[in-house]
C-alpha positions as CSV (number, residue, x, y, z in Angstrom):
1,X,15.7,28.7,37.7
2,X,15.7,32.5,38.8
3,X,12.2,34.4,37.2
4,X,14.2,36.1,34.9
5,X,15.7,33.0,33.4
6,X,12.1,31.8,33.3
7,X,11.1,34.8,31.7
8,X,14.0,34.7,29.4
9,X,13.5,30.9,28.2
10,X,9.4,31.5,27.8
11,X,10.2,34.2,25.7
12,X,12.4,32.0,23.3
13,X,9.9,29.6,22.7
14,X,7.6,32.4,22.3
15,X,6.9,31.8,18.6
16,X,8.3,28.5,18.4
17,X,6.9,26.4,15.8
18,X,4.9,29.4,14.4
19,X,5.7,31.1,10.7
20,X,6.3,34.4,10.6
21,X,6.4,36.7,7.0
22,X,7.5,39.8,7.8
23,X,7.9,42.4,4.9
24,X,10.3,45.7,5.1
25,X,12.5,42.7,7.1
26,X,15.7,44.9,5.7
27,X,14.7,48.2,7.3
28,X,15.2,49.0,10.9
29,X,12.3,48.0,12.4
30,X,11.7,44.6,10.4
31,X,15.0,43.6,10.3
32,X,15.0,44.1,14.4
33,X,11.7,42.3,14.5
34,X,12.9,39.4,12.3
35,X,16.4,39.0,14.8
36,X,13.7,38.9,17.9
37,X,10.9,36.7,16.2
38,X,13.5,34.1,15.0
39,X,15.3,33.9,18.7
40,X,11.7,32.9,19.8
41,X,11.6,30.5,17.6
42,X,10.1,31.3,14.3
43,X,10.3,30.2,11.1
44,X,10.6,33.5,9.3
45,X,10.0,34.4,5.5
46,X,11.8,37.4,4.8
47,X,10.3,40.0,2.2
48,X,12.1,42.9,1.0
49,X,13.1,44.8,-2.2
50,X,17.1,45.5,-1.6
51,X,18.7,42.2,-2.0
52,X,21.9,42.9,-0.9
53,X,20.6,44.0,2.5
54,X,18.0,41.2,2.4
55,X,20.5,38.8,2.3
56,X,22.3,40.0,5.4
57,X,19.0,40.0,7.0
58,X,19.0,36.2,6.5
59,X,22.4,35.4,7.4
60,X,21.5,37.4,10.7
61,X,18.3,35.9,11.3
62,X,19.8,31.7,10.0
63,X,22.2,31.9,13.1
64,X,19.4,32.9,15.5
65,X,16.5,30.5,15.0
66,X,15.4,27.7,11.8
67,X,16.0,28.9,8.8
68,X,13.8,31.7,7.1
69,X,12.9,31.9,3.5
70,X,13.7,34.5,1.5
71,X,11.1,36.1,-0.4
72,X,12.7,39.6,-2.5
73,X,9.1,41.7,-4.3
74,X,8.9,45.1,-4.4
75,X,5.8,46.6,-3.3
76,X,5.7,49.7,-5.8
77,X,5.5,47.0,-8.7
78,X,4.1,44.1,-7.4
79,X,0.2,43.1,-8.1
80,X,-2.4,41.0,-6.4
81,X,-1.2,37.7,-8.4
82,X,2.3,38.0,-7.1
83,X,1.1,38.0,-3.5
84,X,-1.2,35.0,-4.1
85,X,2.2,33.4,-5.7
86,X,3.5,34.4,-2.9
87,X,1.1,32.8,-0.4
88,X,1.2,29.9,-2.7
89,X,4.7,29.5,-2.2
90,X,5.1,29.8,1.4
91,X,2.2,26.8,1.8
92,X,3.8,24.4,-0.7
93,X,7.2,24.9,1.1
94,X,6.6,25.9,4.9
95,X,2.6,24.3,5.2
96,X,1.2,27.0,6.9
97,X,1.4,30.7,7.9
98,X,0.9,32.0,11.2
99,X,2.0,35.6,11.3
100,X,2.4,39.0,9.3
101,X,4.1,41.5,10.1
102,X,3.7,44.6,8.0
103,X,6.7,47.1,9.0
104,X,7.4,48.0,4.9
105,X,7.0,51.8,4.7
106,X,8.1,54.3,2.0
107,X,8.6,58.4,2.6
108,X,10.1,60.5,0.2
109,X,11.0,63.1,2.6
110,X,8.8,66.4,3.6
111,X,7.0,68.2,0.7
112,X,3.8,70.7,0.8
113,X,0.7,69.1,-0.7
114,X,0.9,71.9,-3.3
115,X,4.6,70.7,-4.5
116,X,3.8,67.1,-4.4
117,X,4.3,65.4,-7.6
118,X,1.1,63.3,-8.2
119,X,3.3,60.0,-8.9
120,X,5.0,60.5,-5.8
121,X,1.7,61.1,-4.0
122,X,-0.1,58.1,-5.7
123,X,3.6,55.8,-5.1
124,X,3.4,56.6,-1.2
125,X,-0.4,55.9,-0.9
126,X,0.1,52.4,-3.1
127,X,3.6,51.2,-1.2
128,X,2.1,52.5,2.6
129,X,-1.3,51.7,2.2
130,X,-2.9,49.4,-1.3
131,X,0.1,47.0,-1.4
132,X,-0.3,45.9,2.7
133,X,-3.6,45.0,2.0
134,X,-3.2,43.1,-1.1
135,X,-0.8,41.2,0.6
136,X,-2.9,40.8,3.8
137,X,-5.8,39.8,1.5
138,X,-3.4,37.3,-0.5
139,X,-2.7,35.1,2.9
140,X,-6.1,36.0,5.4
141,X,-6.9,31.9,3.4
142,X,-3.4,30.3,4.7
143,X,-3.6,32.0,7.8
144,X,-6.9,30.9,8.6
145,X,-5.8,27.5,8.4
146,X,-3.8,28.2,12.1
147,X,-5.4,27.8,14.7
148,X,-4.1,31.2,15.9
149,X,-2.8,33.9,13.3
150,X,-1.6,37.8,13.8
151,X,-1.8,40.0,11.7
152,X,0.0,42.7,12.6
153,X,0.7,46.4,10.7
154,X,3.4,48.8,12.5
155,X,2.1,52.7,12.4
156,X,3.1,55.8,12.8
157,X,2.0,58.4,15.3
158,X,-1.2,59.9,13.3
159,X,-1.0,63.1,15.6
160,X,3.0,63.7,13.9
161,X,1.7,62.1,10.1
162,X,-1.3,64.2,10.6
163,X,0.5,67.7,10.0
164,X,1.6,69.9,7.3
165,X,4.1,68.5,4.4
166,X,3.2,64.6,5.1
167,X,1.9,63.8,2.1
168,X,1.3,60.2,1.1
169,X,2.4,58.8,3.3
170,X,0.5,60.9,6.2
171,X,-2.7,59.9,4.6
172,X,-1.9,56.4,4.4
173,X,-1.0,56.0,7.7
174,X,-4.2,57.1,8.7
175,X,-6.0,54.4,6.2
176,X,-3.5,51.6,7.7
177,X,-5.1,52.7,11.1
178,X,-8.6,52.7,10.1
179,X,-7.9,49.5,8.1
180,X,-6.8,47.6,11.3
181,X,-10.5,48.5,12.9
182,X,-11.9,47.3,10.0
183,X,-10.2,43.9,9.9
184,X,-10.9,43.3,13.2
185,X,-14.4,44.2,13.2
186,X,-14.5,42.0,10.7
187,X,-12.2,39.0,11.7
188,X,-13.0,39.2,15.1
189,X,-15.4,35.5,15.1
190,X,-12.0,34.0,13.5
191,X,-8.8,32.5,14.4
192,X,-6.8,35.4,12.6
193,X,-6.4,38.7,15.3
194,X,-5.3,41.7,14.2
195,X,-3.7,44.3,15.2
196,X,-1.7,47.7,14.6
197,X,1.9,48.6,16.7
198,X,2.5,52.4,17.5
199,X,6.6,52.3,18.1
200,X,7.7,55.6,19.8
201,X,10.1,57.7,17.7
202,X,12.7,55.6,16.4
203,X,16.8,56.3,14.7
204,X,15.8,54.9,11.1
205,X,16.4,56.4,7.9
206,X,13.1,57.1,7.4
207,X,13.1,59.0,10.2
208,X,16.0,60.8,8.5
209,X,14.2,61.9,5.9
210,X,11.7,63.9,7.7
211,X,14.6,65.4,10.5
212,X,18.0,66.3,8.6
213,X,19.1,67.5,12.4
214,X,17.4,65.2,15.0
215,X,17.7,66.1,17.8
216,X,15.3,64.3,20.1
217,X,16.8,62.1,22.5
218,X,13.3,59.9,22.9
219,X,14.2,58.3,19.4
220,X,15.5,54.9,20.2
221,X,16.7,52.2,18.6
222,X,14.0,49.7,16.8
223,X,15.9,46.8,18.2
224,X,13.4,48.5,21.6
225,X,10.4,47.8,20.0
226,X,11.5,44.4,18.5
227,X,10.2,42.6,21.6
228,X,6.8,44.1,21.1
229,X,6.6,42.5,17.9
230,X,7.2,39.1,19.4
231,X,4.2,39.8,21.8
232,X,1.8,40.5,19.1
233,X,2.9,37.5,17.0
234,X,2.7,35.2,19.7
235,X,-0.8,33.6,21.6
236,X,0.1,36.3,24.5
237,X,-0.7,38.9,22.1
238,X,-4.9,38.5,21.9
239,X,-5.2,40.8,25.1
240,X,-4.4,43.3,22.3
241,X,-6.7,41.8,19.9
242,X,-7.9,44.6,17.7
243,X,-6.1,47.7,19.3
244,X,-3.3,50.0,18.1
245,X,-0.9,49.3,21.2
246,X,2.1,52.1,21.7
247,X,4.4,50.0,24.0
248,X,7.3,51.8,26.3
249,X,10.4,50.4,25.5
């Protein structure tokens, strides 16, 4: 067998045996990750809010590895007992949990501070930011049960969220960032690692929403980044036990 072969068939068995929830697993990034994660072998539980594109997630994801489990909440309206139901569920019908991978985000589009409607503001801050944690916080007791967990939040680049008009969703970004240094510092005696992934510019429509006429040719496609997922799900994925890692595609 050539090294790439090798290469190749190590990293389908990458995640084999392992379950894997990953939430936003309709939008670009997650529904990339979720194609990548099941090919190495993960059993995947699919959370989203769109149905409709949920479900072609799953068809996409059924022909590529075991078959996931389909899990449709909404973050804007969903409460700490839905994501213990939620843990609950993925227990009593896959027995364990092994991996999250947060890449749900919500932006509105590019408003000054001033303008902001304070629903909007509060929305962005609650889906980006309050509702990762409550569902981190739901399954940190399932996934302490593996003898090796990830927990794994996808940011944005703080310098770019940082700046004027960002909003919410700016400010959450930077508590998601500060959250992962917390949970490490925290979690870092257990089985459960975490850590955050800083994709490069990517073509999604949330991207869209901030750049009407894009015109950087940096932005790729998530399916780049998708194999960087896979590394920080899998056992490989302690060296970057606690960092933000921004991988080159």
């Amino acid at each position: 067998m050539s090294s790439t072969a090798a290469t190749t068939a190590a990293t389908q068995q990458a995640l084999a045996g392992r379950v894997v929830l990953v939430t936003g697993a309709a939008g670009g990034l997650g529904a990339a990750a979720a194609a990548a994660c099941a090919s190495a072998g993960a059993t995947l539980v699919l959370l989203g809010r769109k149905l409709p594109k949920l479900n072609r997630v799953y068809d996409a994801v059924a022909q590529l590895g075991p078959e996931p489990l389909l899990y449709p909440l909404d973050l804007e309206g969903a409460q700490p007992d839905d994501y213990a139901d939620m843990a609950a569920r993925i227990e009593s019908e896959l027995g364990r949990l092994d991996g999250v991978l947060h890449c749900a985000a919500d932006f509105p589009g590019l408003t000054p501070l001033a303008q902001t409607d304070p629903a909007a503001f509060a929305r962005a801050v609650h889906v980006n930011l309050t509702a990762p944690w409550w569902l981190s916080q739901a399954c940190l007791p399932l996934m302490a049960k593996s003898a090796d967990a990830a927990l794994v939040f996808a940011l944005d680049d703080p310098q770019r969220v940082g700046q004027a008009y960002w909003g919410g969703y700016g400010a959450a970004q930077h508590g998601l960032a500060a959250l992962v240094g917390m949970l490490h510092a925290e979690l870092v005696n257990s089985s459960i690692r975490v850590a955050g992934l800083r994709p490069g510019p990517m073509r999604t429509g949330l991207r869209s929403r901030a750049y009407v006429e894009d015109s950087d040719r940096s932005a790729r496609d998530p399916a780049a980044y998708a194999s960087a997922c896979v590394t920080l799900l899998a056992p490989e994925g302690a060296v970057h036990r606690g960092q933000v890692w921004a991988p080159t595609p």
